[in-house]
N, C-alpha and C positions, 0 to 999 in steps of 0.2 A: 248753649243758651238755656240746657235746663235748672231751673232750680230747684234745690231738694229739701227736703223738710229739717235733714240734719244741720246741723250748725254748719258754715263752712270753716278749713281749718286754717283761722285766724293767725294760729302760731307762724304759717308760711308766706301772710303776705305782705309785699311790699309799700312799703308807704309812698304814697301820691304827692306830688309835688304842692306845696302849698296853695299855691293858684289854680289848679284841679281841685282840690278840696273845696275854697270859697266856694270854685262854680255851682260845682254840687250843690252844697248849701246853702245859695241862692235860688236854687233853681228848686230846691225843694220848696223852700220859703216861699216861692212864689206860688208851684202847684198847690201846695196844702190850704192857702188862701183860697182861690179857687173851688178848692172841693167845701170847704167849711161856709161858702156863701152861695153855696150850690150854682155857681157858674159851669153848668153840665158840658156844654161847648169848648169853652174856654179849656177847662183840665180836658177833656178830650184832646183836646189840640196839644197837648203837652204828654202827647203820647207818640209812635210812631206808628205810621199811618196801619203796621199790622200790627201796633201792638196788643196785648192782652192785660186784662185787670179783674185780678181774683183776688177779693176784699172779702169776701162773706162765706162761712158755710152755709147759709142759704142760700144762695142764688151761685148758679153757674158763673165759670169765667163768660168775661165780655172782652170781645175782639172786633178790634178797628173801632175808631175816632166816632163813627157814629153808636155803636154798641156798648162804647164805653159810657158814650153821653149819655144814651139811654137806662142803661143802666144805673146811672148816676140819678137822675131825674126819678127814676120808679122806686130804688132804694128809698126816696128820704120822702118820698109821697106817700109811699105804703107804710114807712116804719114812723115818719112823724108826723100823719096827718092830724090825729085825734091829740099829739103830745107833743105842743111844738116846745121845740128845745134849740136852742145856738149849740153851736159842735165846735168845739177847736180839737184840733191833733196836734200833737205835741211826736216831732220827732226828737231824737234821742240816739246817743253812742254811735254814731254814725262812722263806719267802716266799709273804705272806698279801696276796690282793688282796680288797678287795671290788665285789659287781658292782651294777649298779643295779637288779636283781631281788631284790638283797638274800642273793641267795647269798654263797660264799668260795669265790674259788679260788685253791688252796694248791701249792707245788710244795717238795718239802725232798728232802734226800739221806738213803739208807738203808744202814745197812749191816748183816748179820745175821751174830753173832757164835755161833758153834758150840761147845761145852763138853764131851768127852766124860770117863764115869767114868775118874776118875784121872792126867789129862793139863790140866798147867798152863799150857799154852799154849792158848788156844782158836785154830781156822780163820775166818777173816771171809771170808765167801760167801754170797752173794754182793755186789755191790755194787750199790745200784740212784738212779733217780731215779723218784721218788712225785709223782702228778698227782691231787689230790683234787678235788672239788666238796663243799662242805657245806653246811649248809643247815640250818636252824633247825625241831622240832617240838616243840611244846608247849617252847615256850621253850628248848631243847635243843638244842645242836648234835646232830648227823647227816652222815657219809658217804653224799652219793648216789651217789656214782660214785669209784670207786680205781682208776686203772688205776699198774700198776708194771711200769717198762723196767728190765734188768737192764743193766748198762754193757758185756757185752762180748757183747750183740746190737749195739751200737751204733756200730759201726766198719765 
């Protein structure tokens, strides 16, 4: 279940059945909504009940459904209270392995697009690559683990 910073090696893996794929990318579809409306709860709950979510070099991972929400909640209180801004994440490349434990592990490119009142050009900032584990409850996909590298740690 861990995830590492290096690439994983794409060359080896197997492609997912088309209908595994959709999932995923509905399921993404739905979480990123979620987080972009700051529905703290809500993406929490689209996590597994241990999961963990590390999105920021500032702030600590956040573990379990309420720690995630919190997290969630404090991220966009602290960083957009003085600048408010609409946030869409754009996933991207999205590369779905599955494991013989029966997890998923996902790696896709992010980018998160910035909107503020009255300016037609949105800022895309940052740029990242997303390393999931997912994992099946009560018939559900589940995030157990998110870790997110921003691209220009990465040089």
């Amino acid at each position: 279940m861990t995830i590492t910073e290096t690439s994983a090696d794409l060359s080896a893996a197997r492609p997912v059945s088309a209908d595994l794929y959709a999932e995923v990318q509905q399921f993404y579809a739905r979480q990123v909504q979620l987080l972009d409306a700051v529905r703290a709860e809500e993406f929490a709950a689209t996590f597994a009940e241990d999961g963990v979510f590390e999105h920021s070099p500032d702030s600590a991972p956040a573990s379990g459904r309420a720690g995630i929400a919190a997290e969630v909640r404090d991220f966009n209180a602290k960083r957009f209270a003085k600048d408010p801004v609409q946030r869409r994440h754009w996933f991207n490349m999205l590369v779905v392995e599955e494991q013989p434990d029966g997890s998923l592990h996902t790696q896709f490119y992010a980018l998160v697009m910035m909107t503020r009142p009255g300016e037609l050009v949105p800022v895309i900032a940052p740029s990242c690559v997303v390393r999931d584990v997912l994992v099946r409850e009560d018939g559900a996909l589940r995030t157990r683990r998110r870790k997110v590298s921003q691209d220009r740690f990465s040089f």
